[in-house]
C-alpha positions as a printed Julia matrix, in Angstrom:
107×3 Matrix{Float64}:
 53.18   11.83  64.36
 53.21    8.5   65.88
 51.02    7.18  63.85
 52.76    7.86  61.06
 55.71    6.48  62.15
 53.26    3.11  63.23
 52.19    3.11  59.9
 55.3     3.1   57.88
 56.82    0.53  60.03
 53.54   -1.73  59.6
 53.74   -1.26  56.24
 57.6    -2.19  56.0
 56.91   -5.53  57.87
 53.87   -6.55  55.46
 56.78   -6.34  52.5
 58.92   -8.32  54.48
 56.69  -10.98  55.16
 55.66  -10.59  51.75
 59.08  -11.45  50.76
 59.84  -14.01  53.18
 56.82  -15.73  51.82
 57.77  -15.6   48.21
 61.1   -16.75  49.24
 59.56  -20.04  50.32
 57.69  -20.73  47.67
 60.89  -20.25  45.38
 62.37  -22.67  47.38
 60.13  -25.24  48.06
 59.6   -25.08  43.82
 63.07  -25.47  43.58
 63.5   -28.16  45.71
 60.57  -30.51  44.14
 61.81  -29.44  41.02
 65.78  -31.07  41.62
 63.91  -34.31  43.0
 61.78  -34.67  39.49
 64.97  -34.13  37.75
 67.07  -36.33  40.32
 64.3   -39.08  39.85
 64.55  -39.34  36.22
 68.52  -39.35  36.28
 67.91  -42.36  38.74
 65.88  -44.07  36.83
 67.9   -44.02  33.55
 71.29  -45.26  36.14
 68.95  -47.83  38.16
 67.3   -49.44  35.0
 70.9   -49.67  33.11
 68.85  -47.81  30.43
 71.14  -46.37  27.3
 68.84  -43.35  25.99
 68.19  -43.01  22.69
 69.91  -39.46  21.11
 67.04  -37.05  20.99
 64.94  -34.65  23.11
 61.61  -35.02  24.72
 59.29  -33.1   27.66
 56.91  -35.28  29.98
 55.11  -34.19  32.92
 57.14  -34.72  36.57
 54.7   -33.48  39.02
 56.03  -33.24  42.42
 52.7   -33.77  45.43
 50.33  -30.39  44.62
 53.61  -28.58  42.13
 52.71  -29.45  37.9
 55.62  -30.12  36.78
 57.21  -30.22  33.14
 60.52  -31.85  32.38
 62.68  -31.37  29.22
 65.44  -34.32  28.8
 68.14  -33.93  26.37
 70.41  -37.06  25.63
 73.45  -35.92  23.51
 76.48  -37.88  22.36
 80.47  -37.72  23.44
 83.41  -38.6   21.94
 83.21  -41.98  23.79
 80.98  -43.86  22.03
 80.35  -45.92  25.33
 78.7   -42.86  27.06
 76.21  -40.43  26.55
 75.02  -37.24  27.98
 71.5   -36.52  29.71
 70.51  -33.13  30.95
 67.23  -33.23  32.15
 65.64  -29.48  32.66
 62.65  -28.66  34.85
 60.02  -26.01  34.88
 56.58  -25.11  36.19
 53.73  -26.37  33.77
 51.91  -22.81  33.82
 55.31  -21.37  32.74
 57.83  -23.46  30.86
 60.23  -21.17  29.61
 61.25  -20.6   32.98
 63.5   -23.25  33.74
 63.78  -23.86  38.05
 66.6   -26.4   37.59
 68.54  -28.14  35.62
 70.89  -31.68  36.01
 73.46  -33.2   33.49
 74.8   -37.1   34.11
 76.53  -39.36  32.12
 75.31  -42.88  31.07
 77.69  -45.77  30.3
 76.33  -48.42  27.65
């Protein structure tokens, strides 16, 4: 009977480690994921750069992570501004987006 009872609670903590280690890959994804997105944001702000309207994807790998990132530049009713929302996702499965930043530019 003690076995048993050994055995289930083995068995328990191998799911929960299971999880915890799933859980830190999640994050980890998720956190090199908001830097590739941060990065790009940067660069339009740091470069005074005024986007053209339009979409586009190019790869944002983060160290050993393959990265894709989707950036959408839309227009406001300021003329002086525009909108950029740049999405990420993992390269081996980008319709599943990890994160996703907006910003506005001024011209």
């Amino acid at each position: 009977m003690a076995l048993v009872i050994v055995g289930t609670a083995l068995g328990a903590c191998l799911r929960a480690v299971g999880s915890l280690t799933q859980n830190s890959n999640d994050l980890r994804a998720s956190m090199m994921a908001t830097w590739s997105a941060e990065n790009r944001l940067t660069q339009i702000r740091l470069g005074s750069e005024f986007p053209d309207i339009g979409e586009r994807d190019f790869d944002c790998p983060q160290s050993d992570l393959q990265l894709v990132c989707h950036e959408k530049v839309m227009s406001t009713p300021n003329p002086l501004f525009r909108r950029v929302e740049v999405g990420v996702a993992e390269a081996s499965f980008p319709e599943r987006r990890i994160v996703k930043l907006n910003q506005l530019v001024p011209r």
